[in-house]
C-alpha positions as CSV (number, residue, x, y, z in Angstrom):
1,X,72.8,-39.0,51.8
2,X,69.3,-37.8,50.7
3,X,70.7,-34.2,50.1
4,X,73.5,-35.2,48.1
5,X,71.4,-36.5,45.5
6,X,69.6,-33.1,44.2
7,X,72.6,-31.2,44.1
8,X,73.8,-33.6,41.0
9,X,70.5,-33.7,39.5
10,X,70.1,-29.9,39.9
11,X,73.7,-29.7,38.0
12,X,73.0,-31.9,35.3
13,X,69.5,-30.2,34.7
14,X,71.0,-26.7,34.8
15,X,73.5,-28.0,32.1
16,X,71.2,-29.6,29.8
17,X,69.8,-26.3,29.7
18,X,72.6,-24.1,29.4
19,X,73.7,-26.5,26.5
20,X,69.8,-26.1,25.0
21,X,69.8,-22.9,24.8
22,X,73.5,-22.2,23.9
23,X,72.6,-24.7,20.5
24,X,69.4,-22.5,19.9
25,X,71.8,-19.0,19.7
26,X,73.9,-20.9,17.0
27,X,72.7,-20.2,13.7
28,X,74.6,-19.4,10.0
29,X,73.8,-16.2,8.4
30,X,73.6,-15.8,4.7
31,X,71.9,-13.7,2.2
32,X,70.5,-11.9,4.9
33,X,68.7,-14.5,6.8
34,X,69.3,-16.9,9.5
35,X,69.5,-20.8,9.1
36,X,69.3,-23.1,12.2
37,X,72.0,-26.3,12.3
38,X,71.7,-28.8,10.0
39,X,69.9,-26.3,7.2
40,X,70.6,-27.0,3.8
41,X,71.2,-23.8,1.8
42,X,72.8,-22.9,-1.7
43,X,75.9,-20.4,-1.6
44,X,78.0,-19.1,-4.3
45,X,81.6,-20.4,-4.1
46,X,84.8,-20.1,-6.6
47,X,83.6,-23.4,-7.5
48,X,80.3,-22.5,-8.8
49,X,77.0,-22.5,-6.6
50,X,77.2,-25.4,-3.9
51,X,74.8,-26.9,-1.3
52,X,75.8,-26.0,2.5
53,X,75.0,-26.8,5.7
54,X,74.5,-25.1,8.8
55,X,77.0,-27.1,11.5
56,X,79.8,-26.5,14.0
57,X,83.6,-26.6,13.7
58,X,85.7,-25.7,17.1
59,X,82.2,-24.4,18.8
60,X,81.2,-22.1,16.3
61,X,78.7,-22.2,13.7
62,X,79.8,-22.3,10.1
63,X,79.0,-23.0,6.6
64,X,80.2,-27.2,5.1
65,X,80.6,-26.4,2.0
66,X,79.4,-29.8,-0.1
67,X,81.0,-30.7,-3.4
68,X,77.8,-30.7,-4.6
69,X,76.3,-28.3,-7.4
70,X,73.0,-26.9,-7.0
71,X,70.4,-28.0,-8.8
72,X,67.8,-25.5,-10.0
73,X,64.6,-26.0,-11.6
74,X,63.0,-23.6,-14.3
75,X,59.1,-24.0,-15.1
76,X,57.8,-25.9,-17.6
77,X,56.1,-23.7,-20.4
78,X,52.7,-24.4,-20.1
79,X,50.8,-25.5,-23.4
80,X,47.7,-24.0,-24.4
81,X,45.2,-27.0,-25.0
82,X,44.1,-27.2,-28.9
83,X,41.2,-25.6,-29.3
84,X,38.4,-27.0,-31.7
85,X,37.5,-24.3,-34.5
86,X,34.6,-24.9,-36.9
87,X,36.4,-23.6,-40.2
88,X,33.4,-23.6,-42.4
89,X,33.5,-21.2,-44.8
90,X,29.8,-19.6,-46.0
91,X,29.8,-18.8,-49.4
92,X,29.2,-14.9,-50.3
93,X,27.4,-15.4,-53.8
């Protein structure tokens, strides 16, 4: 009965890791990259830019598409601090 019991384990360990590293090969492609599941990126649809995630449909990795716009952010022009200027005027005469 002792030997029964590390043939199981052995199977269960080998799948765990089979299933570990099968996960780790999945990844989305866009603009050029890779993303890993569950990575949030912004693609270009009909519908405008939207936020997507990295997931799997049917055991294949693929893009959700969210309803969601993207938001983007611009800088904020920087203002100069006011400067101090002693205006006094000397006179010429």
């Amino acid at each position: 009965m002792q030997r029964s019991l590390p043939i199981p384990f052995g199977a269960a360990a080998l799948a765990a890791f089979l299933s570990t590293s099968a996960l780790a090969d999945c990844t989305c492609r866009a603009q050029g990259r890779n993303f890993e599941q569950g990575q949030a990126v912004c693609l270009t649809t009909p519908g405008g830019p939207r936020i997507a995630t990295c997931g799997m449909v049917l055991n294949n990795s693929s893009w959700e598409i969210s309803q969601s716009p993207c938001v983007y952010s611009q800088p904020v022009p920087q203002r100069r601090p006011a400067v101090a200027h002693d205006h006094q005027h000397k006179d010429k005469s």
